[in-house]
C-alpha positions as CSV (number, residue, x, y, z in Angstrom):
1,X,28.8,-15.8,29.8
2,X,26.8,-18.0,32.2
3,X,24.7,-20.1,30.5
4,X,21.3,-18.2,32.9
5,X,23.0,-14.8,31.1
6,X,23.0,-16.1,27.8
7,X,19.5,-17.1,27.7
8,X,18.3,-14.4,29.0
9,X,20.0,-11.9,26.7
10,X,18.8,-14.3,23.6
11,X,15.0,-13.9,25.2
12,X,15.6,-10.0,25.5
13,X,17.2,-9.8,22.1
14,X,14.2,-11.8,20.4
15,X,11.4,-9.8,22.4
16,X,13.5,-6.9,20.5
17,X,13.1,-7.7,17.3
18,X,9.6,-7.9,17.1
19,X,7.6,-4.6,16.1
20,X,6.7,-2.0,18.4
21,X,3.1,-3.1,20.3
22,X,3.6,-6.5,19.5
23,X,4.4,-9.4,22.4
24,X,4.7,-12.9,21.6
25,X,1.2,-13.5,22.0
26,X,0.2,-10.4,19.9
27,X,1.7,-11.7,16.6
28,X,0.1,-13.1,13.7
29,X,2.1,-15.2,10.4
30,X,1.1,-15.2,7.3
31,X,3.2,-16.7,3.8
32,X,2.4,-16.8,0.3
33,X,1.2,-14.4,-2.7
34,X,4.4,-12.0,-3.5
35,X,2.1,-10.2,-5.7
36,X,-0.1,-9.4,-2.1
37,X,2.7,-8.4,-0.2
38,X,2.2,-4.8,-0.5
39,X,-1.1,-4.6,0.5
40,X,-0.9,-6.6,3.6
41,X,1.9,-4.5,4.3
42,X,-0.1,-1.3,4.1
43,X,-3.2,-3.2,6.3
44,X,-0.8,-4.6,9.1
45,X,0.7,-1.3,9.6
46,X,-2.3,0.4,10.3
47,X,-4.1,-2.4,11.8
48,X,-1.4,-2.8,14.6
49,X,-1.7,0.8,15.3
50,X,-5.1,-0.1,16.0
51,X,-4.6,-3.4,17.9
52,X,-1.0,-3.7,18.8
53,X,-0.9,-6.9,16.7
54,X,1.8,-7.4,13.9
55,X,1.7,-9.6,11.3
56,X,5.0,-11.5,10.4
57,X,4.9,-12.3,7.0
58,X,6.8,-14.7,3.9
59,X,6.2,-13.7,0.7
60,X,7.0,-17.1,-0.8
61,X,5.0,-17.6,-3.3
62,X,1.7,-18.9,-3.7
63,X,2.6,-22.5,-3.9
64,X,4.5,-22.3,-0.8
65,X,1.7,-19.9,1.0
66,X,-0.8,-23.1,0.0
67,X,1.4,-25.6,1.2
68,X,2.5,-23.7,5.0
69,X,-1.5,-23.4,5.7
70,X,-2.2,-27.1,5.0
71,X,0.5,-28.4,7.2
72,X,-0.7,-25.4,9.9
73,X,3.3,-23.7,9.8
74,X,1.0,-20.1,9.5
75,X,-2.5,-18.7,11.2
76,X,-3.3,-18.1,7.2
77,X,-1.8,-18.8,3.7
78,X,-1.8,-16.5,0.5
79,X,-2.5,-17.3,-3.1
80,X,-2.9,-15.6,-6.0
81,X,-4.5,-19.1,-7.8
82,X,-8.0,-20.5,-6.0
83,X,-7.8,-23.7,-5.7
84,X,-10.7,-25.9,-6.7
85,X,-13.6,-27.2,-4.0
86,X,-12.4,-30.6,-4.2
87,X,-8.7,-29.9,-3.1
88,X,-10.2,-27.1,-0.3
89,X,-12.5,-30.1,1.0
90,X,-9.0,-32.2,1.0
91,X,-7.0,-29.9,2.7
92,X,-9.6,-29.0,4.9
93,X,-9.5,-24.8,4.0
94,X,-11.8,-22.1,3.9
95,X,-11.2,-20.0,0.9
96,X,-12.1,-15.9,0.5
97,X,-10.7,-13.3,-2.1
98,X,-8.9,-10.0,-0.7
99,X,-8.5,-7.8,-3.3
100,X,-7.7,-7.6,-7.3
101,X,-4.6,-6.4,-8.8
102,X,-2.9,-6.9,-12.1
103,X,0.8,-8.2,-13.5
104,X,2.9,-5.8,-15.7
105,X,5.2,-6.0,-18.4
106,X,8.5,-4.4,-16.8
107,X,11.5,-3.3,-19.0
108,X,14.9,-2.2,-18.5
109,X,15.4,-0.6,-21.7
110,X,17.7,2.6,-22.3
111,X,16.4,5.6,-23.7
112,X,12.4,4.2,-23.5
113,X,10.4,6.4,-21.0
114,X,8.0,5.1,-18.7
115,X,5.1,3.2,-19.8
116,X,6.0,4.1,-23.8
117,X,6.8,0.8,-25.1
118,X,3.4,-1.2,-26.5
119,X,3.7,-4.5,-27.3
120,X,0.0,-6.5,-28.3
121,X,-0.9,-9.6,-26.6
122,X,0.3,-11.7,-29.5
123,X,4.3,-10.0,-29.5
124,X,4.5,-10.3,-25.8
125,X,3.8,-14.1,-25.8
126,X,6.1,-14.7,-28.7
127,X,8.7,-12.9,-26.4
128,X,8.2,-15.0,-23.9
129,X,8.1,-18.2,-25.9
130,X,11.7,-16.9,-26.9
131,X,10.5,-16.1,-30.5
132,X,11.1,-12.6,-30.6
133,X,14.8,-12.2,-29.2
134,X,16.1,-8.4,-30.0
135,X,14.4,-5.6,-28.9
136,X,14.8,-4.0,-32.6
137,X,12.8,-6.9,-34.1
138,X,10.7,-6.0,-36.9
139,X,7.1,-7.1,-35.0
140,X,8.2,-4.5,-31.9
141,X,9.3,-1.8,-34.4
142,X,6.2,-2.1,-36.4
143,X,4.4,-1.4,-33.0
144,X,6.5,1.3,-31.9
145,X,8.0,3.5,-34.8
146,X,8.5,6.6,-32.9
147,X,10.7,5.1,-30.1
148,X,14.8,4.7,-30.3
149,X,14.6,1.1,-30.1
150,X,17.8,-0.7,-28.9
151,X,19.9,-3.3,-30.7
152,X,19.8,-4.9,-27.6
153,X,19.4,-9.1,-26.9
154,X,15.9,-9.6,-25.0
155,X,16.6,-11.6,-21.7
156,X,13.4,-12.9,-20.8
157,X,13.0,-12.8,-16.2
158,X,10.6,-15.2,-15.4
159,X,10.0,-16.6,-11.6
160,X,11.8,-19.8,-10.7
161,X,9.1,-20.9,-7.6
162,X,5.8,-21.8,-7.8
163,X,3.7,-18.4,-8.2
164,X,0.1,-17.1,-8.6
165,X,1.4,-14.4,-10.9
166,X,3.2,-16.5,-12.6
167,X,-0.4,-18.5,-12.9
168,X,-2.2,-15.6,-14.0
169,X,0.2,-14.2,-16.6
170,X,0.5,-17.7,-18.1
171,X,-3.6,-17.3,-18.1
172,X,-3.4,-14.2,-20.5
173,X,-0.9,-15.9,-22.4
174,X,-2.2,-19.2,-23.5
175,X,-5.5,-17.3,-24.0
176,X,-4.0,-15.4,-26.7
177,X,-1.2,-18.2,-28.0
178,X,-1.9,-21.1,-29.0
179,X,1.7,-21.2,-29.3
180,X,1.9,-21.3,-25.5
181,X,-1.5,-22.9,-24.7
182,X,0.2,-26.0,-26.3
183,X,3.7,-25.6,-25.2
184,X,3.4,-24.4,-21.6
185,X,-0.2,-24.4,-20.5
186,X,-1.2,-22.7,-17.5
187,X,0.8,-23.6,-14.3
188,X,2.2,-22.1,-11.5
189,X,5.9,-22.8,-12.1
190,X,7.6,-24.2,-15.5
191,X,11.0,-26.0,-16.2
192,X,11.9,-22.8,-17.7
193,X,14.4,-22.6,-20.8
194,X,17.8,-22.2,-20.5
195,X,17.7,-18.6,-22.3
196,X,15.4,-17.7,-19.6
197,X,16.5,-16.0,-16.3
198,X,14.8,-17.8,-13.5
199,X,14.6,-15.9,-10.1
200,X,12.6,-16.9,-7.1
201,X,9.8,-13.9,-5.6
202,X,8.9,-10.8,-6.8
203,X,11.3,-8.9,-5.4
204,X,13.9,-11.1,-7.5
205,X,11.8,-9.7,-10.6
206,X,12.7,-6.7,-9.4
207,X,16.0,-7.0,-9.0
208,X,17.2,-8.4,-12.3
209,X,15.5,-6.2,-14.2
210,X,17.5,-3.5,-12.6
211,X,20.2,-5.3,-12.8
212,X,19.8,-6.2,-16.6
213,X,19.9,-4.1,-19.8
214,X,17.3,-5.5,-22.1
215,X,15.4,-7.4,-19.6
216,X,11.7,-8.1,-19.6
217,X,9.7,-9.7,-16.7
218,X,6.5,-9.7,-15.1
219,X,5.7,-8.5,-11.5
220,X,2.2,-7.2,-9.3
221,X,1.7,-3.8,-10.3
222,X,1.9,-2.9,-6.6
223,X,6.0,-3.6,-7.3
224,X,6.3,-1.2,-10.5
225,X,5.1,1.3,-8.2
226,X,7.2,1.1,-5.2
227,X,10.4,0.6,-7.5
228,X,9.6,2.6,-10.2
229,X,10.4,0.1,-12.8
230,X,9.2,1.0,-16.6
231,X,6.6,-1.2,-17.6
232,X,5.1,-1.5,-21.4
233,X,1.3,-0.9,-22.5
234,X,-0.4,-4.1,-23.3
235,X,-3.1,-4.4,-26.2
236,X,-6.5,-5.6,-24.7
237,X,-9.1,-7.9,-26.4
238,X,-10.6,-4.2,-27.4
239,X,-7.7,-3.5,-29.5
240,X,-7.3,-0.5,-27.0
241,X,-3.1,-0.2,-25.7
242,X,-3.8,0.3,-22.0
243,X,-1.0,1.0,-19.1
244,X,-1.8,-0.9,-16.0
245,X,-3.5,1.3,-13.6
246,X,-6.4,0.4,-10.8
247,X,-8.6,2.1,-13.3
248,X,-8.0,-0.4,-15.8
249,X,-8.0,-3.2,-13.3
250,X,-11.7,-2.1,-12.0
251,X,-12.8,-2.0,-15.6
252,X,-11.7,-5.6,-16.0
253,X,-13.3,-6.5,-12.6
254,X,-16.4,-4.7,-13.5
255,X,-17.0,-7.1,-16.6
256,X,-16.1,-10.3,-15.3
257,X,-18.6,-12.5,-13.4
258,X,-17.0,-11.4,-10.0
259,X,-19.0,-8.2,-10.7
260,X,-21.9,-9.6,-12.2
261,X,-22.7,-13.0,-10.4
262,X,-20.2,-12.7,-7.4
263,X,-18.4,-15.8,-8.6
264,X,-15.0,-15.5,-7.7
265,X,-13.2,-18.7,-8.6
266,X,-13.0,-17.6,-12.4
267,X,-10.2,-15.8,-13.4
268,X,-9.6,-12.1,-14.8
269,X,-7.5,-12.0,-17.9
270,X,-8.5,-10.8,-21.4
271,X,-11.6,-8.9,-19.7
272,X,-13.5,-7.2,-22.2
273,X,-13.8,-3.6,-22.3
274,X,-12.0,-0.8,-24.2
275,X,-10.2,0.6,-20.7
276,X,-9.9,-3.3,-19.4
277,X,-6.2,-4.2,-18.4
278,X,-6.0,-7.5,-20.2
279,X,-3.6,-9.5,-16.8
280,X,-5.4,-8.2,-14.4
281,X,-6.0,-10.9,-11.0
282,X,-7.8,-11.2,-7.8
283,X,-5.5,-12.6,-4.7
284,X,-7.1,-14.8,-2.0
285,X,-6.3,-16.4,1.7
286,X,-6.8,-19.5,3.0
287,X,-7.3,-20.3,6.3
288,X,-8.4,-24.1,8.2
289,X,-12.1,-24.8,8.2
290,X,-11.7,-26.8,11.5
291,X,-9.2,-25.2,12.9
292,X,-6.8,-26.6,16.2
293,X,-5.4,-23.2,16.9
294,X,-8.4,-21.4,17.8
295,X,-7.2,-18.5,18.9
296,X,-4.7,-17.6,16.2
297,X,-7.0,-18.4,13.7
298,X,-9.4,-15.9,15.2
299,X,-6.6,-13.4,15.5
300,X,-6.0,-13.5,11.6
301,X,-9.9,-13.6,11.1
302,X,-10.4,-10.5,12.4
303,X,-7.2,-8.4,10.9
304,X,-9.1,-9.6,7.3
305,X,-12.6,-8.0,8.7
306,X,-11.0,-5.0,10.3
307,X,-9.1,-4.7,6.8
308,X,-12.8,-4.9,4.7
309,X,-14.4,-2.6,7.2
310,X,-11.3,0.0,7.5
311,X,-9.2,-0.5,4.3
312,X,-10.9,0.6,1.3
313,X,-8.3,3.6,1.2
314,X,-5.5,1.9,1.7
315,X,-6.3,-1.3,-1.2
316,X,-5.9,2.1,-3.6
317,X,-2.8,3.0,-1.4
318,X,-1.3,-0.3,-2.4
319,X,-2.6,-0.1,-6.1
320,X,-5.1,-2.4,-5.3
321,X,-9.0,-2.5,-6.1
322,X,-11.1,-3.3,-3.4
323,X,-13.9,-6.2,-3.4
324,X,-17.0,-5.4,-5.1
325,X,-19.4,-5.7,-2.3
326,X,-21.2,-9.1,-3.1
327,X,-18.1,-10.5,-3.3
328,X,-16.5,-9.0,-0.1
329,X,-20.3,-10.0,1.3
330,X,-19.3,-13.9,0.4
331,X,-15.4,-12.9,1.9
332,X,-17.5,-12.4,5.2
333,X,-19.7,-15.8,4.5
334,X,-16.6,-17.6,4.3
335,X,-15.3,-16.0,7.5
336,X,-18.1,-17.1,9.7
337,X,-18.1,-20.4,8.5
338,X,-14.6,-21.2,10.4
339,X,-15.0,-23.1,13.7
340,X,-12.8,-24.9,16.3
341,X,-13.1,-28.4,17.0
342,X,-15.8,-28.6,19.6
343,X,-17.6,-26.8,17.3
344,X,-17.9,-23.2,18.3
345,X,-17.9,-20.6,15.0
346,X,-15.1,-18.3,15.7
347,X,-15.1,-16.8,12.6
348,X,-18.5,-15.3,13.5
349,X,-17.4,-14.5,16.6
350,X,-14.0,-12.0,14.7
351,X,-16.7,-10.7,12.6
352,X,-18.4,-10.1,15.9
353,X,-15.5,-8.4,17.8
């Protein structure tokens, strides 16, 4: 092929790939939060219906998601962690919350149905710690004495790249372990032991607990859904053994101080409350608070207020709960406070538009 044929067929073949009413200038790119994958999945589908804008994005973690923004690789990153003000100031981001979901406990255990298994907060961080290692152990059977429990090894799926779940589930843990609290602390990714199985996203969660009889991970609820893993209840600080369910995330929302004071930089674990799901999490974007991409900034500024203004069916769609309104109202604050380098606020102007 002539070398004028061969670029031309790799031009056509790329302008192919991208989605249906998208052009090159019509795409937006995202990476980060796993855990928020589904539900910016559910918003850019309708929201290039609506524009003819897709969104390309890279679920890699909220490490990575941090990370791509700063170094301007993406027109926004994804976390499920918020960072402090002092490292916003330093990377020079605007921070706003999205939406709140919570992590789950899911099982690949034979003969268990769906959502039977309860472990309290106290047995599942053992069996993380590597503590508890069969599945018949007397502190699960003493929990469960109406279920068939297997004979069966534990084999413990935790998430080998730096993660916001993996944040928020260490949250819940060290809150009720001192065990962990002193062992492991609260991080985003861990030198794992060796007993552990390490995989790297969500979606690798997934896929070895399929894959593995008497496997136990942790994943976004939004996942569990849309693979219909088996997940276990979880004992809140109530004493109440609650599934995870956006119910039981909005109870938890409701009696934290992202309800009450519109403070959104706190955490959502071990919520009080006798329907509270005890891991429950908010998930955030960042974007550049002088940014030198204008106009893709503004692009991804208004597919977040489009998604505020036309998405509070489709955050239940994804099994998430939407923003209480004070804090969606400071979402919006942070918006408008984005400018370009000349000065010009274009994140009022894509609250504007």
């Amino acid at each position: 092929m002539h070398t004028r044929s061969r670029t031309l067929a790799l031009v056509v073949g790329a302008f192919l790939l991208q989605p249906l009413g998208a052009t090159w200038a019509q795409t937006m790119s995202g990476a980060g939060s796993s855990a928020a994958a589904p539900i910016y999945k559910t918003w850019a589908r309708e929201y290039q219906k609506a524009s003819g804008i897709a969104l390309n994005y890279d679920p890699a973690g909220s490490s990575a998601g941090i990370k791509k923004i700063a170094a301007a690789e993406v027109d926004f990153g994804a976390s499920d962690v918020a960072p402090s003000s002092a490292e916003l100031n330093q990377l020079g981001l605007v921070l706003f919350p999205v939406a709140i979901t919570g992590i789950a406990p899911v099982l690949n255990l034979p003969k268990i149905g769906e959502g039977k298994l309860k472990l309290s907060a106290d047995v599942l961080a053992r069996i993380f710690l590597g503590d508890i290692t069969h599945w018949n152990a007397r502190e699960i059977a003493a929990l469960n004495g109406e279920l068939p429990l297997p004979d069966l090894p534990i084999k413990v799926v935790v998430r080998s790249d730096g993660s916001g779940t993996t944040y928020n589930f260490a949250d819940f843990l060290a809150k009720v372990s001192p065990q962990w609290s002193t062992r492991f602390g609260v991080k985003t990714s861990y030198t794992w032991p060796d007993t552990h199985i390490a995989v790297k996203g969500s979606s690798g969660v997934v896929k070895a607990i399929k894959d593995t009889p008497g496997s136990i991970g942790y994943v976004d609820y939004g996942y569990v859904a849309e693979n219909g893993l088996n997940y276990a209840q979880v004992q809140n600080p109530n004493g109440t053994f609650v599934k995870p369910t956006t119910e039981a995330f909005r109870s938890a929302l409701l009696a934290s101080e992202w309800a009450s004071k519109g403070a959104f930089g706190t955490t959502l674990t071990q919520m009080p409350g006798k329907s509270s799901w005890p891991i429950t999490m908010g998930t955030y974007v960042l974007v550049p608070k002088v940014t030198d991409k204008p106009e893709a900034t503004q692009r991804a500024l208004k597919f977040f207020a489009w998604s505020f203004t036309h998405g509070d069916a489709l955050v239940q769609e994804s099994s998430f709960v939407r923003l209480p309104d004070r804090v969606q109202a400071l979402a919006y604050r942070a918006i408008s406070s984005v400018r370009d380098k000349s000065g010009a606020a274009i994140g009022a102007g894509a609250l504007s538009m």
